[in-house]
N, C-alpha and C positions, 0 to 999 in steps of 0.2 A: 795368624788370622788368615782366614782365605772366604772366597766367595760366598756367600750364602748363612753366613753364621747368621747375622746383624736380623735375619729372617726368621731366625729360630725364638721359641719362646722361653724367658728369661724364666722362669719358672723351669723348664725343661734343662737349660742352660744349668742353675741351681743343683737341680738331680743329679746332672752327670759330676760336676764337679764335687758334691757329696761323696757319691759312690766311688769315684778315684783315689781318694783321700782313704777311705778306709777298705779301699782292694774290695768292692760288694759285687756281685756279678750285675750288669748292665744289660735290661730287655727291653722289647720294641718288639710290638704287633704289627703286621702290614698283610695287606692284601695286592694290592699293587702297587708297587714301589712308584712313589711320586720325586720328582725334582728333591722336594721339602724331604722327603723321606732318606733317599742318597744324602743331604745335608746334616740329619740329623745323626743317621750311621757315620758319616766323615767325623764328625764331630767326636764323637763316642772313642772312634778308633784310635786319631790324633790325639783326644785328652789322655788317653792309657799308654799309648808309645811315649808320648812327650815327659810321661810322670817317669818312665825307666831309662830317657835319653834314646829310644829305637825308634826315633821315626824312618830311617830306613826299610823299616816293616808296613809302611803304610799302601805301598803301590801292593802289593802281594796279599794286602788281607782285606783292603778297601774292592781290590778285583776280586778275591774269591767273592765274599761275603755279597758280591753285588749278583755274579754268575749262581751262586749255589742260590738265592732267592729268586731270579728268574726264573731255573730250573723249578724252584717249588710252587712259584706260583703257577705256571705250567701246569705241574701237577694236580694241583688243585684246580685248574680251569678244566681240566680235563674231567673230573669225576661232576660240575657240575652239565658237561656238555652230555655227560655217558646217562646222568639220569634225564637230562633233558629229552635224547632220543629214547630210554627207557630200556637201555644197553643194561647190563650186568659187568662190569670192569674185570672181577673174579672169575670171571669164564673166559678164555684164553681164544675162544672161536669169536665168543661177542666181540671180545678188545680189537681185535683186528678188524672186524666189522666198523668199528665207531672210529679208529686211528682214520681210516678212508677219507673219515671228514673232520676232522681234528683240526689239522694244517689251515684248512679251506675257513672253516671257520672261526680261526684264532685270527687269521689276519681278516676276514670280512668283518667283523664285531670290534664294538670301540671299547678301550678297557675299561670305562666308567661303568658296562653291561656288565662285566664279569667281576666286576669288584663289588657290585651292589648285589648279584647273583653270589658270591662268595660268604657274605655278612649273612644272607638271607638261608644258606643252609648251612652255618655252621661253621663254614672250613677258613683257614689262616695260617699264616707265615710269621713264626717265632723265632724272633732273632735273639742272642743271647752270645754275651763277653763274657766271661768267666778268665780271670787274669792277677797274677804276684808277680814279683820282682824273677819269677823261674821258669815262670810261661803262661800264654795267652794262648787262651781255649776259644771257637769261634763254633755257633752252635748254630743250624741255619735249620727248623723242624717245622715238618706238618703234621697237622691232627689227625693221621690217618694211615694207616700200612699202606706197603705195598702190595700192588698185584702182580703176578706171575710173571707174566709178559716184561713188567718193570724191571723188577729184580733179573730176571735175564741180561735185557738189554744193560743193564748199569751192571753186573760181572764181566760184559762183553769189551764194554767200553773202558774199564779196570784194564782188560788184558791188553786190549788193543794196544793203549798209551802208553804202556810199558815199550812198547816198542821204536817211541820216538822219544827226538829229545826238545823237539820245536812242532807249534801247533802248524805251520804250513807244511808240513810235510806231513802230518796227521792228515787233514784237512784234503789232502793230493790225494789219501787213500780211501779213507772216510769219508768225505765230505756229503755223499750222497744220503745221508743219514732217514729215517721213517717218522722221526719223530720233530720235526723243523731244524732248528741248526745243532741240537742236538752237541754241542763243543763245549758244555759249562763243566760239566763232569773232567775233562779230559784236558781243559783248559785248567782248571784248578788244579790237578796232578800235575801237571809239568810243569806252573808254576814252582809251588812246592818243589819242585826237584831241581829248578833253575834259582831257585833263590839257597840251594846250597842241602837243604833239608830231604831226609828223609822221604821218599812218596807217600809208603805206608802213613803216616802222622795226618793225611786226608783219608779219609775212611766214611762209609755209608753205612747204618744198620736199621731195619723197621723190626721194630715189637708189638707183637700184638698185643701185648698183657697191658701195654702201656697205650696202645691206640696212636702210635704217633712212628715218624721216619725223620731219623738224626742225618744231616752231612754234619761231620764233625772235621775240623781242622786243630790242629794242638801244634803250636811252634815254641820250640824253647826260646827263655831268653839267659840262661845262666849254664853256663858247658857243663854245668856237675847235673844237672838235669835228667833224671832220666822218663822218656817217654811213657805213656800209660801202656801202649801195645809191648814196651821191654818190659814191663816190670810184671806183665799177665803172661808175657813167654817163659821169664824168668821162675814165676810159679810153677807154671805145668813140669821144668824140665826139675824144678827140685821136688813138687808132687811126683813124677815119673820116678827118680831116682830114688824115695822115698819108699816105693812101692817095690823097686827092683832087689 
């Protein structure tokens, strides 16, 4: 039991414990992560570790899952800021133009503005558990690709973090970031590499065919496990061999 449950709706309450019972994947819409919102993800996370005895997993996927939705809702406040001055986001000249006031006006505006401006064109934050007894999938999507400029910066931020093993020394180098604090990405990776895991197992991809941008996290919980990114290397290298 921990703070905030007794607030949650027993109806709500019901659903999760459903879905844990027979291992169904676990979603939650959000636009701006409210108090109630954190409660109801805590809740979700703790009932699926506690069903495999892994609450030791909770500090490392209760922090991704919180960072990788700020980061998207970001994103999203962003594309409604870019039509609001009537920017193009896909133009790489524009982007840098509307970033100028990005910052200025994420912190001037109250987020009740941008959550009610979010609902009003369309755009949101899909959170999604997908988890067995062999691992838990942690799916953090917006409805929409990336643009140029993004995908940059998020390869960039990939390399950077390889290079530390602690966010304060990240942060010494970095820190001066363009895009506000800019550390969810990089903080999620070194998680992930601090709690024993794999980096690669956090991973970024946008598809256009599908209209949407995944952070995906995959943490095993069973050692015979093998990850999704082994078992698609593991292809190519017997399609390659196959071919040789």
């Amino acid at each position: 039991m921990y703070e905030g449950i007794e607030e949650l709706p027993q109806e709500f309450l019901f659903e999760v414990e459903t879905a844990v019972k027979k291992e169904e994947p676990i979603s939650i819409i959000t636009y701006v992560l409210s108090t109630r919102g954190e409660n109801k993800l805590k809740h979700i996370l703790q009932s699926i570790l506690s069903k495999y005895h892994r609450e030791d997993l909770i500090e490392l996927l209760f922090t991704s899952a919180k960072e990788l939705i700020v980061n998207a809702t970001k994103a999203a406040i962003k594309r409604v800021l870019f039509k609001e001055l009537g920017l193009n986001i896909g133009d790489p000249s524009q982007y840098d133009l509307g970033m100028e006031s990005f910052k200025e006006n994420l912190v001037s505006r109250k987020f009740p503005y941008y959550r009610r401006k979010m609902k009003e064109h369309g755009l949101f934050v899909k959170v999604t558990v997908s988890f067995s007894s062999d691992r838990i999938v942690l799916l953090v999507q917006n409805n929409f690709t990336l643009a140029i400029r993004e995908e940059k910066r998020i390869r960039e931020k990939f390399v950077h973090s390889k290079e530390f093993d602690n966010l304060f020394e990240y942060y010494m180098k970095y820190g001066d970031t363009t895009e506000g604090a800019g550390m969810g990405i990089t903080m999620v990776e070194i998680l992930v590499a601090q709690s024993g895991y794999d980096r690669h197992l956090f991973t970024i991809y946008s598809r256009q065919s599908e209209n949407r941008t995944v952070a995906r996290v995959e943490i095993p919980l069973a050692d015979s496990y093998v990850p999704r990114r082994q078992r698609y290397q593991k292809w190519l290298q017997e399609k390659a061999s196959g071919l040789a």
